[in-house]
N, C-alpha and C positions, 0 to 999 in steps of 0.2 A: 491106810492111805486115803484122803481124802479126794472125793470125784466132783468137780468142778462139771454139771450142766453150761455146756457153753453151746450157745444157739448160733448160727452159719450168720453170716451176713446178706442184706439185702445189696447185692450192688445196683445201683442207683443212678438212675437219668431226669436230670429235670430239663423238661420244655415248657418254656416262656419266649414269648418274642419283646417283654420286660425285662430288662437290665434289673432295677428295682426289684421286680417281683422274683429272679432267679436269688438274689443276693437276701431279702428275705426270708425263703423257704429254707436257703442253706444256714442262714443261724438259725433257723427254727427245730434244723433235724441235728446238726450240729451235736443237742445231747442224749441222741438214738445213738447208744455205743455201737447197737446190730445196722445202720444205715451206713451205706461205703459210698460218696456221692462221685463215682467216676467221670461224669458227664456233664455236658450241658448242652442244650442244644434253643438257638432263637428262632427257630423257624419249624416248617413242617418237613424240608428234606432234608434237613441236616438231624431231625429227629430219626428218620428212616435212616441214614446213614447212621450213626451212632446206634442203632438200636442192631443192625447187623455187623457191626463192627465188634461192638463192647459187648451185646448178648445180656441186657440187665437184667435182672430180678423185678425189678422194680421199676416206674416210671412215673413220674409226676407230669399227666400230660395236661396243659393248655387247652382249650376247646378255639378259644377265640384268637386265630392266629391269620395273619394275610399270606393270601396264596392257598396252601396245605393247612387247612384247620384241622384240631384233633382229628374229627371222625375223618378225612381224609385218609391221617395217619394211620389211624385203624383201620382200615380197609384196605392200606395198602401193604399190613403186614402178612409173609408168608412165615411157615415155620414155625420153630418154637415161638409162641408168643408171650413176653412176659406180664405179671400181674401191672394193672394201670390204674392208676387213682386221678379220674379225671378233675380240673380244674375250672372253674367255670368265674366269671363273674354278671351277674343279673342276667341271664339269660334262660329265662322260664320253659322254653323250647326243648333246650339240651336238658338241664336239668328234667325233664318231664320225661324224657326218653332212657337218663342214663339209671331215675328211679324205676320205669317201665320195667328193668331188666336186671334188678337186684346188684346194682354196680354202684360202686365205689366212689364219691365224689367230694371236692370241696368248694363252698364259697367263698369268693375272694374279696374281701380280704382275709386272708388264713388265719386263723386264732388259738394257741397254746392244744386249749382244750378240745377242737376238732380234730384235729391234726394229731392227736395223741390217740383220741380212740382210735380212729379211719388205720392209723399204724398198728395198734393192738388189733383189731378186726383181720388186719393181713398176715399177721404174727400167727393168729390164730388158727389159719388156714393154711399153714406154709405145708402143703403136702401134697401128692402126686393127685386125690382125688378132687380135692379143692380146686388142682390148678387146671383140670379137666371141667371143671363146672363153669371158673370163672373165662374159660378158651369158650365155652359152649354160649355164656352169655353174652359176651364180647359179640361173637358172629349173631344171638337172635338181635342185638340193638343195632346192628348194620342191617337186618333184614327191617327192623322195625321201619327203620329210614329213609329204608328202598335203598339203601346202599350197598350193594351184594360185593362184598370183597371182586378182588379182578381176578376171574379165571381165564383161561386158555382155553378158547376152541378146537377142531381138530386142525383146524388152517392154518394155531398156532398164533392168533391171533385175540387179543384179548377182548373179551365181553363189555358192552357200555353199563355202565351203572343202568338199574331201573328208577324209575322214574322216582322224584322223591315225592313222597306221601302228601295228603295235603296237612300244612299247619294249624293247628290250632287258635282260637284268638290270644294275642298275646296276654302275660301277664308279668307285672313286676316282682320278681322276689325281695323282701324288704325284712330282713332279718334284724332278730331285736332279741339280744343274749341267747336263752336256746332256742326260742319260738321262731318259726318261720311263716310270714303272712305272705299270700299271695292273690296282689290285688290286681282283678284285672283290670286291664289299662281305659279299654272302653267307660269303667269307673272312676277314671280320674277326674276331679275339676282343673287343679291346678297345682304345680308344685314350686315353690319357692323356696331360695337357699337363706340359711338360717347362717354364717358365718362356714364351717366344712362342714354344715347339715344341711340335708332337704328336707323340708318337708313337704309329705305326700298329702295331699287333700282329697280325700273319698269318700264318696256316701254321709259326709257331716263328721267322719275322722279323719284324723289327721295323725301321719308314721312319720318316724320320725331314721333317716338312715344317714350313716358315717360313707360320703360320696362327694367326688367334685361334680360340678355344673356338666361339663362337656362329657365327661365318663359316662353319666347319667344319661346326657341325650343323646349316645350312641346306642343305647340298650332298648330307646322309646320308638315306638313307631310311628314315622310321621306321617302316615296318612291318620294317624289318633291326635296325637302332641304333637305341638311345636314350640318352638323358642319365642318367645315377645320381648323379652328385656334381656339386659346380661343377666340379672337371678330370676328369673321367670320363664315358667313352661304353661303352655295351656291347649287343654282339650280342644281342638277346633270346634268338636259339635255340641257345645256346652255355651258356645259365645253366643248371646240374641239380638245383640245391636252392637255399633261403635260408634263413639260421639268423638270428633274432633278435638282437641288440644292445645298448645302453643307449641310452637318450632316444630310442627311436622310429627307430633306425638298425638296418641288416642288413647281413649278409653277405651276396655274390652268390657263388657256386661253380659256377666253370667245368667245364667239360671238359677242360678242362688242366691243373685241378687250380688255375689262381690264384685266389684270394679279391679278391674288390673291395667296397669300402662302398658301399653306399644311404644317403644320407644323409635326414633327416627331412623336408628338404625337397623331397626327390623321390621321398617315401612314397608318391605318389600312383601313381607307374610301378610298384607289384607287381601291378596290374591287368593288365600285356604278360610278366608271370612264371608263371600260372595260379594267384593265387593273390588 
């Protein structure tokens, strides 16, 4: 008689507050026979509800969610906890805490070949000791955070989170096939879109990342970067003069010596120029 090894299924929750980005991952796991995608959840409480409802295996959680972001989610789970493969996009923060603590992550946009290991790597661990290590890391990246899961007092009354840690200076994650650069933002000169490229200008290089304009300058810090044109971002502390223009536009002059335009309608940013 022949013995057929057949491996249990992951039952499966994907959190995205991305229509897009759920509809994505689903053709991507699509041809994981062991992947069961029971779920979906757009938010962070209907994450927590589906997760005690359906009890997954598995979770493909969001970081970057409004309201309830992942680590919310994680902090707010009791119980059994299932294995989570965080998701992230450019945010050097999370990503920097969720390496801290030997966890599971991917960058978004998800790509065949991450998404394939990150699944063999959970394959590999599907076991009671594993799941015991990855609960233990889970709870040290919420201590890292200063986010201590919500306990109960004796008054039966739940504990405030402690304070959260101070942040680090930010930095861009700008991934280029497997290599991943991390440039800190403080070193930007300027970045300009390339058609759906930006490019990154630093230190006299220049990265080159698969990004919209606005996605991008939600992930930049604006007391560092700010907007000047529709395809233009620039270091405020990199600018050393501005020369006027026609219709209400200026030049920005770097440190480097390049000129960038202010256009009229983001006349309103020479207030982050001293001027």
């Amino acid at each position: 008689m022949l013995c057929v090894n057949v491996h249990p299924t992951f039952k499966t929750l994907i959190v995205d507050d991305e229509a897009p980005a759920r509809r994505s991952l689903k053709q991507r796991l699509a041809t994981a026979k062991d992947v069961d995608i029971i779920a979906e959840a757009r938010n962070g409480h209907e994450a927590l509800q589906a997760i005690r409802e359906q009890q997954p295996d598995l979770v493909f959680l969001d970081l970057q969610m409004p309201g309830l972001d992942g680590f919310d989610v994680l902090g707010s789970l009791s119980g059994k906890v299932p294995a989570i493969i965080f998701m992230t996009a450019f945010d050097p923060h999370a990503i920097e805490a969720v390496e801290a603590n030997a966890l599971l992550y991917l960058l978004k946009p998800i790509d065949n070949k991450n998404l394939q290991a990150t699944l063999d790597h959970v394959r590999r661990q599907r076991n009671r000791k594993h799941g015991l290590q990855h609960r233990q890391s889970l709870f040290n990246l919420l201590t890292y955070l200063g986010k201590q899961p919500p306990r109960k007092s004796k008054a039966g009354k739940k504990r405030s989170a402690a304070p959260s840690l101070k942040t680090p200076a930010p930095k861009l994650v700008i991934r280029d096939g497997d290599q991943v650069n991390w440039v800190p933002q403080e070193e930007i000169d300027w970045i300009d879109a390339a058609g759906d490229y930006m490019c990154v200008h630093a230190n006299g290089a220049t990265y080159i990342m698969r990004q919209t304009m606005k996605r991008l300058e939600q992930a930049l810090e604006p007391s560092i970067l700010q907007r000047v044109h529709r395809s233009t971002i620039v270091n405020i502390n990199k600018i050393r003069g501005t020369e006027p223009h026609i219709n209400g536009e200026y030049f920005l002059a770097l440190n480097s010596g390049q000129k960038l335009k202010l256009s009229r309608n983001y006349k309103h940013k020479l207030k982050y120029f001293g001027r």
